[in-house]
C-alpha positions in Angstrom: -83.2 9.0 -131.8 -87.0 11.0 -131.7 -86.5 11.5 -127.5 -84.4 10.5 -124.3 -86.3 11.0 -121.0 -85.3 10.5 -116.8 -87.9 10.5 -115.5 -88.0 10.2 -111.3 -92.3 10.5 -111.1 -95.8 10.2 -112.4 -95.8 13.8 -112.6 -93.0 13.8 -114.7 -94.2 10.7 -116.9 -97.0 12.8 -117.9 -95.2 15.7 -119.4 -92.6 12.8 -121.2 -95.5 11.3 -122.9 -97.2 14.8 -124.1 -93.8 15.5 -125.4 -93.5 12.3 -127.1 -97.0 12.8 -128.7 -96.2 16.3 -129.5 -92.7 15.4 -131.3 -94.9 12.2 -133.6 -97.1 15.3 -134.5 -94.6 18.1 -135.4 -92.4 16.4 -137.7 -90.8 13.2 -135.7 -93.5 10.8 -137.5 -91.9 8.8 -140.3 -93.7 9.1 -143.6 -96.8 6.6 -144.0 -96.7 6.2 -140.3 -100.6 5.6 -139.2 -102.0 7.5 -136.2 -103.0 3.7 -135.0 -99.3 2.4 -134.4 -98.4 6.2 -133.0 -101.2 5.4 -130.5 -99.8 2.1 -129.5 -96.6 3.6 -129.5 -97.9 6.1 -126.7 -99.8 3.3 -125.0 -96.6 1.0 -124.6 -94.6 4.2 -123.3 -97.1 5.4 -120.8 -97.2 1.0 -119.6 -93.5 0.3 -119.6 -92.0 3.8 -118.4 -94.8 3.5 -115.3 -94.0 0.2 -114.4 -90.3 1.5 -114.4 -90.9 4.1 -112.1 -92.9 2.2 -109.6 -91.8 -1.3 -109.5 -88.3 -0.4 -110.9 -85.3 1.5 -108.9 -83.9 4.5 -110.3 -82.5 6.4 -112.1 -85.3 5.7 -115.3 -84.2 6.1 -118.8 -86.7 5.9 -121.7 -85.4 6.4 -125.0 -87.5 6.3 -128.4 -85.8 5.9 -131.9 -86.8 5.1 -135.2 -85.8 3.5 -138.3 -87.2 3.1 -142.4 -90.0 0.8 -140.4 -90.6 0.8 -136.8 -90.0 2.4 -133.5 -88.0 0.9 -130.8 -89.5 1.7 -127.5 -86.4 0.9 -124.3 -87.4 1.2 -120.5 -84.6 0.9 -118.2 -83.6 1.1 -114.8 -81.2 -0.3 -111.9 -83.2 -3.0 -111.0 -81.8 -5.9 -112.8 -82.4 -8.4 -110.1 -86.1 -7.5 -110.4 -87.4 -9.5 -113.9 -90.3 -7.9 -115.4 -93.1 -10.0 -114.3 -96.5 -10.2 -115.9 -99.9 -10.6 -113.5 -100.9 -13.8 -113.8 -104.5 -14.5 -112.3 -105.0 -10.6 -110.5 -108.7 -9.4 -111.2 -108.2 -6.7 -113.6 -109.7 -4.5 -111.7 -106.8 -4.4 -109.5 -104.3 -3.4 -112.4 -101.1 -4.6 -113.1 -101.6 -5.8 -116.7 -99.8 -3.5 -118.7 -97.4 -6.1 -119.7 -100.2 -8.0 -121.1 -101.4 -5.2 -122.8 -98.3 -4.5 -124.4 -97.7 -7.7 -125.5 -101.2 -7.6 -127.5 -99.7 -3.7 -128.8 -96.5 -4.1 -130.1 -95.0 -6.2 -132.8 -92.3 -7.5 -130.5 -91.1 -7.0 -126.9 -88.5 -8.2 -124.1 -86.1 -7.5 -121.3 -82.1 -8.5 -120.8 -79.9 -7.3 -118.4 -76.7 -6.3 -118.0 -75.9 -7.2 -114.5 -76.6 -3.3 -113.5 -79.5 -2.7 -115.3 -82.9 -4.5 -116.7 -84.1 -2.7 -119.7 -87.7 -3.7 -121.1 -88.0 -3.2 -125.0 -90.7 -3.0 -127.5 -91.1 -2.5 -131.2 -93.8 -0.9 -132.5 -94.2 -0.8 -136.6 -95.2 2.4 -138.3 -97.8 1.0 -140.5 -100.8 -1.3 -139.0 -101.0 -4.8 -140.0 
């Protein structure tokens, strides 16, 4: 596992994602991994953790871990009845695309449940296409 955040705000987000960025640059970046799929991998966290925290109930748990080719990106929290649910005719100007977006990002993504708890998932592969 590179990291394992909480967290309750935006505020906190912030700092999660700097030290997500900061681990990928000191040492937690696989070998061969490109700077383009760490970007996405930041992209798909800052997305899917935010959504967590304001469409999602708490407590949020964002883990990121790594194998020989990919990182596996999982959102959670204790909204299970709430399925994730992509904006479907919304002027972009008024947000709420990020699920879009990360479908275009990663190189594979969902959600299951558990009853208790939804988690939203994405894999991100260390080398570009």
């Amino acid at each position: 596992m590179i990291a394992r955040w909480v967290p309750a705000g935006p505020a906190e987000l912030t700092a999660c994602r700097r030290g997500l960025a900061a681990a990928l640059h000191d040492g937690a970046r696989p070998p061969g991994a490109d700077e383009g799929a760490v970007e996405r991998l930041l992209l798909a966290y800052e997305e899917l953790a935010s959504n967590a925290v304001r469409h999602g109930r708490g407590p949020v748990e964002v883990t990121v871990t790594s194998n020989d080719t990919s990182w596996l990106l999982e959102v959670s929290d204790a909204a299970a009845d709430r399925p994730p649910s992509p904006a479907i005719g919304r002027d972009p100007a008024n947000g709420g695309l990020g699920l879009h977006l990360v479908s275009r990002l990663c190189d594979a993504h969902g959600w299951t449940t558990d009853g208790h708890r939804k988690t939203v998932w994405a894999r991100i592969d260390h080398t570009s296409p």
